[in-house]
PDB file of N, CA, C and O in Angstrom:
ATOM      1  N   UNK A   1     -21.284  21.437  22.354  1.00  0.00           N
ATOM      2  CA  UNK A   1     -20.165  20.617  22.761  1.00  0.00           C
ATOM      3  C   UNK A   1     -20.459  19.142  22.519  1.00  0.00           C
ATOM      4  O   UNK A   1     -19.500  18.443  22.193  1.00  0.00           O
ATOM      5  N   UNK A   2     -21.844  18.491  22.652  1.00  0.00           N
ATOM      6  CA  UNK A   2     -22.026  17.558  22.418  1.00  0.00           C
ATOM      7  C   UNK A   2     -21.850  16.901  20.614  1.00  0.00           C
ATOM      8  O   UNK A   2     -21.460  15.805  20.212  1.00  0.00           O
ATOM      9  N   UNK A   3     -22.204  17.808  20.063  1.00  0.00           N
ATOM     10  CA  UNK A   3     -21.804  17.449  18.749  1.00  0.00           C
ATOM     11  C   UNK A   3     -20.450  17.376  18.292  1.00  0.00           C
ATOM     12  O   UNK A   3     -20.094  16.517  17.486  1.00  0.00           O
ATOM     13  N   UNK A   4     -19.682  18.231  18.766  1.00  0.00           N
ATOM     14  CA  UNK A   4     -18.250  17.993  18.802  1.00  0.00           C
ATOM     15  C   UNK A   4     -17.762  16.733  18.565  1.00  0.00           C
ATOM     16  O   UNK A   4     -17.302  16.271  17.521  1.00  0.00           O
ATOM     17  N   UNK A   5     -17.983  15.973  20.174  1.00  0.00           N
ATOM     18  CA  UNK A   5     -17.632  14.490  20.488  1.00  0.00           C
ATOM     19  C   UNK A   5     -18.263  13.594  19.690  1.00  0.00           C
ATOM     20  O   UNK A   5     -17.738  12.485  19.597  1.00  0.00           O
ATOM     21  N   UNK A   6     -19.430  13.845  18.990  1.00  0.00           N
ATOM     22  CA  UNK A   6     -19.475  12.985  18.346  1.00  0.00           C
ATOM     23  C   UNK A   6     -18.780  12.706  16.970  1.00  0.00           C
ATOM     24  O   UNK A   6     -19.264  11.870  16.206  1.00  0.00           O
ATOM     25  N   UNK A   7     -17.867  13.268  16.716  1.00  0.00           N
ATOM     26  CA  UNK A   7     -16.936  12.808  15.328  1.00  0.00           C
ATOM     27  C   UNK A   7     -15.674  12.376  15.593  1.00  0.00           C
ATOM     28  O   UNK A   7     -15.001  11.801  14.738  1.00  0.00           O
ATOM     29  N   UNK A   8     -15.171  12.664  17.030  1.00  0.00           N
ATOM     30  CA  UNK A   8     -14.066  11.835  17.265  1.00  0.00           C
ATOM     31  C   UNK A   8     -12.786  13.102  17.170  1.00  0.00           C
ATOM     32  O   UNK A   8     -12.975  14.167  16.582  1.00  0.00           O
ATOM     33  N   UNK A   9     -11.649  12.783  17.780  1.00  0.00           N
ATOM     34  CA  UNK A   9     -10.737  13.610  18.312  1.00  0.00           C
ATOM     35  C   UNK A   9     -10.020  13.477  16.613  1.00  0.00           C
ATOM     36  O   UNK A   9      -9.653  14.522  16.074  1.00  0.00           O
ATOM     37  N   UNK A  10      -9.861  12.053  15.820  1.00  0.00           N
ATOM     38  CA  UNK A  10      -9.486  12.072  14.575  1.00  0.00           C
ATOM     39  C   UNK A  10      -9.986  12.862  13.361  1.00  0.00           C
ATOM     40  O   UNK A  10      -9.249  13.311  12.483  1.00  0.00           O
ATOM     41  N   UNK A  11     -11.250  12.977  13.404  1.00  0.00           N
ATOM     42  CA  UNK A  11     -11.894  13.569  12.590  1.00  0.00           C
ATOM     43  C   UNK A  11     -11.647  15.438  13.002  1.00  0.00           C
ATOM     44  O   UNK A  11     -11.598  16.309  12.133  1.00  0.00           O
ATOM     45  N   UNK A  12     -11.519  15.705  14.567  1.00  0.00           N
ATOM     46  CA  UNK A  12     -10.972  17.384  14.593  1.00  0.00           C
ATOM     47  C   UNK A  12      -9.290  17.666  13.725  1.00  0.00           C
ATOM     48  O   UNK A  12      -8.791  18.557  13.038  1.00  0.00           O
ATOM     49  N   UNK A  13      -8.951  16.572  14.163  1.00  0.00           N
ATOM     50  CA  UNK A  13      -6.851  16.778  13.634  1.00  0.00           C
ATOM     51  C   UNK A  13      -7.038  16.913  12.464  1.00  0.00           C
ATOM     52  O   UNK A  13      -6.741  17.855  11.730  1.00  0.00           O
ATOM     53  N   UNK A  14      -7.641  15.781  12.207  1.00  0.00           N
ATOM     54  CA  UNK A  14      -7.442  15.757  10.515  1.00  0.00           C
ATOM     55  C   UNK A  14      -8.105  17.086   9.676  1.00  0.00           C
ATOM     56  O   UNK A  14      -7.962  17.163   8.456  1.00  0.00           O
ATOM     57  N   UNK A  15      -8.691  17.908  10.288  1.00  0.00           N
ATOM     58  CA  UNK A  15      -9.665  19.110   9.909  1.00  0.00           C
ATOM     59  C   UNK A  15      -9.025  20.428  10.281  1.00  0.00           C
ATOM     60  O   UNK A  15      -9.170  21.500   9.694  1.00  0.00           O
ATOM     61  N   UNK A  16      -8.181  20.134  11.518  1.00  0.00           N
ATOM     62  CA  UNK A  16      -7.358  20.763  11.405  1.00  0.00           C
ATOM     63  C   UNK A  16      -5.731  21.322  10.744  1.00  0.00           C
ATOM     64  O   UNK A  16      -5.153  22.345  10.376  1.00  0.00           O
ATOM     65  N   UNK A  17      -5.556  20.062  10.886  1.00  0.00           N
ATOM     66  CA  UNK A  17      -3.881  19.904   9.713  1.00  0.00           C
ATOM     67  C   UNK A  17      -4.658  20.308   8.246  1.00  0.00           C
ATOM     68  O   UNK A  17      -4.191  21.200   7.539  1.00  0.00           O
ATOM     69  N   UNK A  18      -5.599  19.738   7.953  1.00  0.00           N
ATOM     70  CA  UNK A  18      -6.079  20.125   6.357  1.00  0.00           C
ATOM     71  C   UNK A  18      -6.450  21.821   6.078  1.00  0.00           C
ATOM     72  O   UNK A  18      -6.622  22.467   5.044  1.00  0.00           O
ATOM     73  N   UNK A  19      -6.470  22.091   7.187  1.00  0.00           N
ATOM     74  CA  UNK A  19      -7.067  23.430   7.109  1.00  0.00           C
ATOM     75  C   UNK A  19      -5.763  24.022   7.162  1.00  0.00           C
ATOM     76  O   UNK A  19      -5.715  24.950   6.355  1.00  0.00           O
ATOM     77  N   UNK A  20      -4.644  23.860   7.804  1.00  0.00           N
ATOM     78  CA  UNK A  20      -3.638  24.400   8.414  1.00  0.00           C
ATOM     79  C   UNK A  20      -2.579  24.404   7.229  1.00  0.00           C
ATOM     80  O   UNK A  20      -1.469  24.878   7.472  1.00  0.00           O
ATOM     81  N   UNK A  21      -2.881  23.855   5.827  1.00  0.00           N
ATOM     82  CA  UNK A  21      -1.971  23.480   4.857  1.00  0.00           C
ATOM     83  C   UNK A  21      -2.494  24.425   3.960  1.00  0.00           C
ATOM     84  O   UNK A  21      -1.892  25.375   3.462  1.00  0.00           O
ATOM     85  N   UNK A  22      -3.537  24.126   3.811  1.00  0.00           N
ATOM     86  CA  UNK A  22      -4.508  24.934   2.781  1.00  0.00           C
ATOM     87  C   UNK A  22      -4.333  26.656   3.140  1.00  0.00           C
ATOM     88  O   UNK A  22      -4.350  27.545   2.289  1.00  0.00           O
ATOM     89  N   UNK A  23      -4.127  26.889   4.935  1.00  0.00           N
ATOM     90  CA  UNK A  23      -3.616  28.002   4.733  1.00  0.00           C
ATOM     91  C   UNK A  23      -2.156  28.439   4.411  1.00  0.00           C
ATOM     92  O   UNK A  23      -1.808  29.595   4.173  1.00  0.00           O
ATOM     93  N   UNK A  24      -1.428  27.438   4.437  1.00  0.00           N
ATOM     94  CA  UNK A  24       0.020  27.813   4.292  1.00  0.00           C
ATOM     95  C   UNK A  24      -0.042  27.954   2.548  1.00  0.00           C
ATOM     96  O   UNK A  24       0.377  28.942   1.943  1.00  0.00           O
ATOM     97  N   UNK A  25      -0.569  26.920   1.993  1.00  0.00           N
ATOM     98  CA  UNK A  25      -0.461  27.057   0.188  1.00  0.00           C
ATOM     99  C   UNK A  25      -0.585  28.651   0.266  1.00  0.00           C
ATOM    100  O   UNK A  25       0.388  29.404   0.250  1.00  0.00           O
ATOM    101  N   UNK A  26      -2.046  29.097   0.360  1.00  0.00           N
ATOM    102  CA  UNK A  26      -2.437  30.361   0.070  1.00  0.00           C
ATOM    103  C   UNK A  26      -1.715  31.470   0.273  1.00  0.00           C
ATOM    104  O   UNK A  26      -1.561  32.318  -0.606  1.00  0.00           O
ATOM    105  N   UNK A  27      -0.958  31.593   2.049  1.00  0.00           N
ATOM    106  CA  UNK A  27       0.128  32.472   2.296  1.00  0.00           C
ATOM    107  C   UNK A  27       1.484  32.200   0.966  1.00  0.00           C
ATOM    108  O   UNK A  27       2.143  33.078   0.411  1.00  0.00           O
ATOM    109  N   UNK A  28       1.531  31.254   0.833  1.00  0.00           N
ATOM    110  CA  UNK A  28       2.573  31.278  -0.146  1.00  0.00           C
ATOM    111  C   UNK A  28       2.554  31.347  -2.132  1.00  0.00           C
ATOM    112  O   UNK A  28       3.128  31.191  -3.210  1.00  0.00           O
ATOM    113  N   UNK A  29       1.515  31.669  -1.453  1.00  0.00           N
ATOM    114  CA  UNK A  29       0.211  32.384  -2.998  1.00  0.00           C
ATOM    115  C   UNK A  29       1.086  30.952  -4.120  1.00  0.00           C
ATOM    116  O   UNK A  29       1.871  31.129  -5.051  1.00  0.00           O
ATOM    117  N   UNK A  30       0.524  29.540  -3.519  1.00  0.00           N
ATOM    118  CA  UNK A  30       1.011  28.430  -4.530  1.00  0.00           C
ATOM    119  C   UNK A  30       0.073  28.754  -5.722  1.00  0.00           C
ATOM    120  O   UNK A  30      -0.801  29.615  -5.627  1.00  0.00           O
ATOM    121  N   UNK A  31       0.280  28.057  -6.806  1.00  0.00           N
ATOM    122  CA  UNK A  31      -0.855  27.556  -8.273  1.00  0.00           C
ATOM    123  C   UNK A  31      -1.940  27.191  -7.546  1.00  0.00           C
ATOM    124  O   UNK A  31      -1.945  26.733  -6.404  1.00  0.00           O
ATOM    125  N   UNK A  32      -3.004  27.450  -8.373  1.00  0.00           N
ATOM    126  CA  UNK A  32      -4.277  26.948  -7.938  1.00  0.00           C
ATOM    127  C   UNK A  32      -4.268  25.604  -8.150  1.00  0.00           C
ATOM    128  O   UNK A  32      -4.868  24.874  -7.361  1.00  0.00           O
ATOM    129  N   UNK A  33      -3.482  24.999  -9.416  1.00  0.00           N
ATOM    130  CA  UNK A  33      -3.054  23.493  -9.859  1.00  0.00           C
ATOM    131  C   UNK A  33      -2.862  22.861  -8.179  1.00  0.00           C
ATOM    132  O   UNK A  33      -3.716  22.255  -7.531  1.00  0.00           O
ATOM    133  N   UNK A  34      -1.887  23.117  -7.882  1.00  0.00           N
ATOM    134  CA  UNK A  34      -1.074  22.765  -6.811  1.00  0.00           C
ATOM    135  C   UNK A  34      -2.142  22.643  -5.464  1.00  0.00           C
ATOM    136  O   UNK A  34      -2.428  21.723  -4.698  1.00  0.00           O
ATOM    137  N   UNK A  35      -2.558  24.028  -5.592  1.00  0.00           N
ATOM    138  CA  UNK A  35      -3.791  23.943  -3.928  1.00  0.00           C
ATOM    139  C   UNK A  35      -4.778  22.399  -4.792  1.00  0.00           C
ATOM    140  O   UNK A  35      -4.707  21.224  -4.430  1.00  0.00           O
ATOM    141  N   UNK A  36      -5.321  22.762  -5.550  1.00  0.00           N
ATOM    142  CA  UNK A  36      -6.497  21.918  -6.571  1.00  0.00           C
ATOM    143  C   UNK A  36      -5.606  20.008  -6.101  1.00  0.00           C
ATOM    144  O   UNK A  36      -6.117  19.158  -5.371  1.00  0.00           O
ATOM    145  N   UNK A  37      -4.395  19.913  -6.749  1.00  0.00           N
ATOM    146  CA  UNK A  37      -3.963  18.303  -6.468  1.00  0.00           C
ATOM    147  C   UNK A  37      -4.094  18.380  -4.953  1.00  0.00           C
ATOM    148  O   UNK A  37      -4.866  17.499  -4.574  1.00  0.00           O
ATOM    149  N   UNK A  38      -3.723  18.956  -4.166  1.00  0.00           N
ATOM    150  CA  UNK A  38      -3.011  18.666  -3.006  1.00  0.00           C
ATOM    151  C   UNK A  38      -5.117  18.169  -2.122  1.00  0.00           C
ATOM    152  O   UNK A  38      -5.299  17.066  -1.607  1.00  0.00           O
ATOM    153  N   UNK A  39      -5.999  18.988  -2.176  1.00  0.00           N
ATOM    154  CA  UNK A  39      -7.194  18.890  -2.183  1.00  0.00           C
ATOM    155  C   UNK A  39      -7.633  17.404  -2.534  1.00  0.00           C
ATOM    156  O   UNK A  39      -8.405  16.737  -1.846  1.00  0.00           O
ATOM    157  N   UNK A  40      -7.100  17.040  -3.565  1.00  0.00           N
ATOM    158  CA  UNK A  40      -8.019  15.766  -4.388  1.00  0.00           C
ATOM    159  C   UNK A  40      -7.177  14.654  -3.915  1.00  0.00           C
ATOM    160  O   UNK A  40      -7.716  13.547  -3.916  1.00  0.00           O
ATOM    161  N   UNK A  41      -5.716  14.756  -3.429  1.00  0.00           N
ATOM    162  CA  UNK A  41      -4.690  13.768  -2.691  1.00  0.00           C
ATOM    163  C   UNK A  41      -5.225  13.381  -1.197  1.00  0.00           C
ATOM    164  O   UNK A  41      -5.109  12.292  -0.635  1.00  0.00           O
ATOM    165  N   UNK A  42      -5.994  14.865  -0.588  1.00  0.00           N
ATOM    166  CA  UNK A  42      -6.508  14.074   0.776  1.00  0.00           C
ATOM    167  C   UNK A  42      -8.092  14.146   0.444  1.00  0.00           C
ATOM    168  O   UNK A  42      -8.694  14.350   1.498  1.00  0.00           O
ATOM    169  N   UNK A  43      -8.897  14.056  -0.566  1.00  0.00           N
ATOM    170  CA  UNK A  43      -9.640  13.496   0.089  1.00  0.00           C
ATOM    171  C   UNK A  43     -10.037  12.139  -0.231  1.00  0.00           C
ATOM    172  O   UNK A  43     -11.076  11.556   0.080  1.00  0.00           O
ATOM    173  N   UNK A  44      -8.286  11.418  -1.411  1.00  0.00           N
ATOM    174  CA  UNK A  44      -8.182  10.152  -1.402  1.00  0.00           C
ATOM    175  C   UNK A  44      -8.188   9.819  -0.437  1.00  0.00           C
ATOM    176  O   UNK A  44      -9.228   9.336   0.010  1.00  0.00           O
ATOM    177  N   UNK A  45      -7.216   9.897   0.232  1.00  0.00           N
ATOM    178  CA  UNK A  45      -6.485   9.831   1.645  1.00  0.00           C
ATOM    179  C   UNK A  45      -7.926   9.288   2.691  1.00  0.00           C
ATOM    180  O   UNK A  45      -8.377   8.196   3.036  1.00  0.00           O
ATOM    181  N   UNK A  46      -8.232  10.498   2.889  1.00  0.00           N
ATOM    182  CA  UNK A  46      -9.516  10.413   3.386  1.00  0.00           C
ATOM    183  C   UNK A  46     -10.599   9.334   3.188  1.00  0.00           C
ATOM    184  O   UNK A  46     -11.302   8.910   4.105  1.00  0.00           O
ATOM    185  N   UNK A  47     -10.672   8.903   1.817  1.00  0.00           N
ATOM    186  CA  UNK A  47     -12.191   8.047   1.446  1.00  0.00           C
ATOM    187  C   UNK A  47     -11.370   6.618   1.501  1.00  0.00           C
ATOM    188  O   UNK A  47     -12.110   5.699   1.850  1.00  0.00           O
ATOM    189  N   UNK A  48     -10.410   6.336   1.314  1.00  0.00           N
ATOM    190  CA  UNK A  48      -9.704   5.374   1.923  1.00  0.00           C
ATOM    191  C   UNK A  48      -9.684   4.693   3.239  1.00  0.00           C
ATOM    192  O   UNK A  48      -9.927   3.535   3.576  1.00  0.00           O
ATOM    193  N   UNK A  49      -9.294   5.839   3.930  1.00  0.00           N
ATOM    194  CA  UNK A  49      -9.235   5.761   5.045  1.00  0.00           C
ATOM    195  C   UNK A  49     -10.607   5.422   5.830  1.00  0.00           C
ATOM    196  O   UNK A  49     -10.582   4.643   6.783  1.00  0.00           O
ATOM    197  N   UNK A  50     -12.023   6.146   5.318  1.00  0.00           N
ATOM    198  CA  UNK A  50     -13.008   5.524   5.408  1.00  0.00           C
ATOM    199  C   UNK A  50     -13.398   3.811   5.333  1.00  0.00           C
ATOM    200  O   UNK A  50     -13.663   3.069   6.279  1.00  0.00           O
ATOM    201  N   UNK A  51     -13.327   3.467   3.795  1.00  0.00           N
ATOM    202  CA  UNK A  51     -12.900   2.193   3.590  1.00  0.00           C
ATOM    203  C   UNK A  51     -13.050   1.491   4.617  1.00  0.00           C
ATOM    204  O   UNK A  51     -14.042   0.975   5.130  1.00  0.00           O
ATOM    205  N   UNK A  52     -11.833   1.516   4.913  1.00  0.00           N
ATOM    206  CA  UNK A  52     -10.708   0.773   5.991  1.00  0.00           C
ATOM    207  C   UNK A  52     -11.470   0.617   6.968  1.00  0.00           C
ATOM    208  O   UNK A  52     -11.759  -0.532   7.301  1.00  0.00           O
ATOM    209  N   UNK A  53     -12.025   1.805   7.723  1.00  0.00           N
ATOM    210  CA  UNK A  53     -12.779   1.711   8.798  1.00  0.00           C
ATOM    211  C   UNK A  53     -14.562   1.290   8.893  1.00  0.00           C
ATOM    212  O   UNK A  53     -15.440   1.202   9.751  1.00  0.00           O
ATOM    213  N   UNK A  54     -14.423   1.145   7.674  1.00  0.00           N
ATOM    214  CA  UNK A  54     -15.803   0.751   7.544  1.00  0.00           C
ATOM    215  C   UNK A  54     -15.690  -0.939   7.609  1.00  0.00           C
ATOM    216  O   UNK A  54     -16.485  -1.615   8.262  1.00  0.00           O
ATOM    217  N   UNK A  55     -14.701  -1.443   6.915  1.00  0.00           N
ATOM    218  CA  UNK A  55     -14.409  -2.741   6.478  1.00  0.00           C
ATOM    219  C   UNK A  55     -13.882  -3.448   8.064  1.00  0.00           C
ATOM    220  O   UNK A  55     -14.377  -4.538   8.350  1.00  0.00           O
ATOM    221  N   UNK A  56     -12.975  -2.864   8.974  1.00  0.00           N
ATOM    222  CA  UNK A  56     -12.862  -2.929  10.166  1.00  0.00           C
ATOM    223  C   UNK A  56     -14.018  -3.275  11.269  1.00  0.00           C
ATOM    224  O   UNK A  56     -14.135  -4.158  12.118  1.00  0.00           O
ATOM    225  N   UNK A  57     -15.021  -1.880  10.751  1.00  0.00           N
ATOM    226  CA  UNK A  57     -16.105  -2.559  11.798  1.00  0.00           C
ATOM    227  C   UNK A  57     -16.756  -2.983  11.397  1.00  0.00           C
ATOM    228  O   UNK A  57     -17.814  -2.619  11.909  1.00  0.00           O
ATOM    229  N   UNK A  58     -16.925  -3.742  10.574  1.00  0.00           N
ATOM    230  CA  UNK A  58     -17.866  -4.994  10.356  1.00  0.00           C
ATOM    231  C   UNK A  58     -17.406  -6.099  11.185  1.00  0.00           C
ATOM    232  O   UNK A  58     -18.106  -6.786  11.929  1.00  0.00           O
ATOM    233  N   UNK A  59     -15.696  -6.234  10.899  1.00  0.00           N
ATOM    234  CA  UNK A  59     -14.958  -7.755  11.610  1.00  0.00           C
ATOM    235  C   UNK A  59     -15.224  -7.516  12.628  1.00  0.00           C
ATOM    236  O   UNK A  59     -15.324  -8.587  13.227  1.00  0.00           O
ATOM    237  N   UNK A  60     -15.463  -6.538  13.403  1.00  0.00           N
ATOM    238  CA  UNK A  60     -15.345  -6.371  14.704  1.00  0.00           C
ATOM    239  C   UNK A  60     -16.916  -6.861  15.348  1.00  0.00           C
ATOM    240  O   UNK A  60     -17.120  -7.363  16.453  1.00  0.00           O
ATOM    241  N   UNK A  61     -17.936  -6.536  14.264  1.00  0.00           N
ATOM    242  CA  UNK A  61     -19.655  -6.719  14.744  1.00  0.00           C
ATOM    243  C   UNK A  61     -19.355  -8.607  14.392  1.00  0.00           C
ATOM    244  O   UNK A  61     -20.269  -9.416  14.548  1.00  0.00           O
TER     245      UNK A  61
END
């Protein structure tokens, strides 16, 4: 449980909605194209979003 908390309530959602899409593609037997972009769109999303928060806490130190 302790490891849990340490990634943050953002880091579970976001692991969850990603997971929760990835199963809907599959139920809906999409292109592998399609699962494949949708994959490489968040983990722009994602390394961005890193970025941001990296660049954030610096201003903040």
């Amino acid at each position: 449980m302790k490891d849990m908390n340490r990634f943050g309530i953002g880091f579970w959602i976001g692991a969850g909605i990603y997971s929760m899409i990835n199963l809907i593609l599959n139920l809906k037997n999409a292109q592998q194209s399609n699962i494949l972009f949708y994959n490489y769109l968040i983990t722009g999303v994602a390394v961005f979003g890193l970025i941001l928060n990296m660049i954030l806490l610096k201003k903040t130190k």
